[in-house]
C-alpha positions as CSV (number, residue, x, y, z in Angstrom):
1,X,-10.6,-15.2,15.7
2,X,-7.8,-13.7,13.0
3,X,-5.6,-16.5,11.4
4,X,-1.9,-16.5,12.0
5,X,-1.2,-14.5,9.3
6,X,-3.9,-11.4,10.0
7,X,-2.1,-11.7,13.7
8,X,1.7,-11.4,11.8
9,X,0.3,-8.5,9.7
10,X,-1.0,-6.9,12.6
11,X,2.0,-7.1,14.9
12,X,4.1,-6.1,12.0
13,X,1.9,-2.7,11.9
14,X,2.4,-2.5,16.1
15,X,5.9,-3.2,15.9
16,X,6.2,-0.2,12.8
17,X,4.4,2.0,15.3
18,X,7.0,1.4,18.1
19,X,9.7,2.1,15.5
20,X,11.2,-1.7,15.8
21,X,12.2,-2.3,12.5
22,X,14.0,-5.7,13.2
23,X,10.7,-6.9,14.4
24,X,8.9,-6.2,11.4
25,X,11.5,-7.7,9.1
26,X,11.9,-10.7,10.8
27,X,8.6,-11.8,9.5
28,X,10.0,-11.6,6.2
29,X,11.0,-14.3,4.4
30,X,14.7,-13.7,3.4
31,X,14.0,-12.9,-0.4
32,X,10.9,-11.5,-0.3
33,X,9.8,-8.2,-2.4
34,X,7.3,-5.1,-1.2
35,X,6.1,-2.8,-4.3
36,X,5.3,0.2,-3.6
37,X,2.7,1.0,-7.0
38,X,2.7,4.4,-6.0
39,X,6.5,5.2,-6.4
40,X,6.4,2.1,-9.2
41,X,9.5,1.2,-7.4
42,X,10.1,-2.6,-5.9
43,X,12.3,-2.9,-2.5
44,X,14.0,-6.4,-2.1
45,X,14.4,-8.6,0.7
46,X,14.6,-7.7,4.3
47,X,17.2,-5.5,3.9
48,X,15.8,-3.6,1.5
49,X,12.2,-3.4,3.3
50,X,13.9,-2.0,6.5
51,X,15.5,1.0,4.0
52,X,12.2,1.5,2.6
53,X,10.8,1.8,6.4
54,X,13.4,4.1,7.6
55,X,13.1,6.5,4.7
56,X,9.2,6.8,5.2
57,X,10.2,7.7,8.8
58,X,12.9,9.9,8.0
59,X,10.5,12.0,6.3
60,X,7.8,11.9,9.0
61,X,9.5,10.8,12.5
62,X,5.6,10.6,14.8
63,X,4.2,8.5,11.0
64,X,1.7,6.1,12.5
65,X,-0.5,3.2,11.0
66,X,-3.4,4.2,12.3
67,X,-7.2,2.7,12.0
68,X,-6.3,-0.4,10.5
69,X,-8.4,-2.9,8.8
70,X,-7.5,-6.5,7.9
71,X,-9.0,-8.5,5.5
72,X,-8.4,-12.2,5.5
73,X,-8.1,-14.2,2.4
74,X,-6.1,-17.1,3.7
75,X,-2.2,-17.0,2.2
76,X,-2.8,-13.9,1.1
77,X,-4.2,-10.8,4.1
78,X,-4.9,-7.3,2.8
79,X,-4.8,-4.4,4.8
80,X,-6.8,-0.6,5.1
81,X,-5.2,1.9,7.3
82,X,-4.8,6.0,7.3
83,X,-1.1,6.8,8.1
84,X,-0.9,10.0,10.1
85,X,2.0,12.5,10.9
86,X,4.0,15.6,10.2
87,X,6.5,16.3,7.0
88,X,9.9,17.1,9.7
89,X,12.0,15.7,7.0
90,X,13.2,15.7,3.3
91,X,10.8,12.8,0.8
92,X,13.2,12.2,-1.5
93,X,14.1,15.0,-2.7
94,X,11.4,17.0,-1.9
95,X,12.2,19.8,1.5
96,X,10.1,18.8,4.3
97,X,7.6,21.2,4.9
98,X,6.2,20.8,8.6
99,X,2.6,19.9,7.3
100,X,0.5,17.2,8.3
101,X,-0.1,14.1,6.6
102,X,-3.4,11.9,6.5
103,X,-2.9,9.6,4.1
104,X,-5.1,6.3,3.3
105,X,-3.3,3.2,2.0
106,X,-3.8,-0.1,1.2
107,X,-1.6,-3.4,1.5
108,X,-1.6,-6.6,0.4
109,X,0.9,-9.1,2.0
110,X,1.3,-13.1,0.2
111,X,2.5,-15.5,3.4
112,X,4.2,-18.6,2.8
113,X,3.1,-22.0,4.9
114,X,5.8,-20.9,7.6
115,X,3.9,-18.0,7.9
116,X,6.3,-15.9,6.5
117,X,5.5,-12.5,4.3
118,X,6.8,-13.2,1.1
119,X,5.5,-10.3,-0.9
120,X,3.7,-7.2,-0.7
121,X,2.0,-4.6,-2.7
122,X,1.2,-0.8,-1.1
123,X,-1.5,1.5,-2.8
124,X,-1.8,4.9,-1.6
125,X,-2.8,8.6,-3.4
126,X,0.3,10.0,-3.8
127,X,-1.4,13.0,-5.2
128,X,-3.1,13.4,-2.2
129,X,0.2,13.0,-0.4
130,X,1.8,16.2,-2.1
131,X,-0.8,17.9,-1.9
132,X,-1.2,17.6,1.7
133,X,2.1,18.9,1.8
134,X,2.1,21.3,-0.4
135,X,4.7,19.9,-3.0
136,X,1.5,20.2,-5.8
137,X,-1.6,22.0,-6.3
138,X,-5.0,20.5,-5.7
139,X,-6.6,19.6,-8.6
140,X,-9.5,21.9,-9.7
141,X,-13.0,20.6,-8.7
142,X,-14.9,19.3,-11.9
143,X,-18.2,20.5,-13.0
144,X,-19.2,17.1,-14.8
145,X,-21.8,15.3,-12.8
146,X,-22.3,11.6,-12.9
């Protein structure tokens, strides 16, 4: 049986999926912070998660965390899933571009003993992610063998 905080993480995801952003925040403790590595940018409190969320869905309305895998190391749970959708709005200030995205990630989320999320950490390609949408070439393939 998952431990409390696998089931938070999990119906955080759900809730993402059904676009209820107060939901996900409210297992947030107040001050918490979320990195996003890829971006090297740091989004603060549940405020500030909840702008993060909306922006990521601004650029791709139908994103969903799909396939996800949970790992469960006690106060701290880390999560595998593929995001899928379709670029139908500006990423920063990159045009949308109507392509699709499938895009593997990774999250780590540190609970408190309330249960609480009171930090996270997201990993994801984001070479992969532009070129998928055709913001950057592919990198050419390389001849070396290992």
């Amino acid at each position: 049986m998952a431990s409390r905080n696998v089931q938070t993480f999990k119906g955080a995801h759900e809730a993402f999926n059904r676009r209820d952003f107060d939901s996900v925040v409210s297992v947030m403790a107040e001050d918490m912070a979320y990195r996003n590595h890829a971006q090297n940018v740091t989004f603060r409190g549940r405020d500030g998660f909840k702008q993060f969320l909306q922006g990521f869905v601004a650029a791709f309305s139908d994103i969903q965390v799909s396939e996800p895998a949970y790992i469960d190391a006690g106060e701290i749970v880390i999560s595998q899933f593929i995001n899928r959708g379709i670029n139908d709005g500006p990423l920063g200030p990159l045009p949308a571009t109507g392509r699709p995205l499938e895009l593997s990630l990774c999250e780590i989320f540190r609970f408190n003993d309330n249960g609480q999320i009171m930090s996270g950490d997201l990993y994801y390609d984001q070479l992969s992610l532009l070129v998928q949408l055709g913001h950057a070439p592919a990198p050419e393939a390389s001849s070396a063998t290992v």
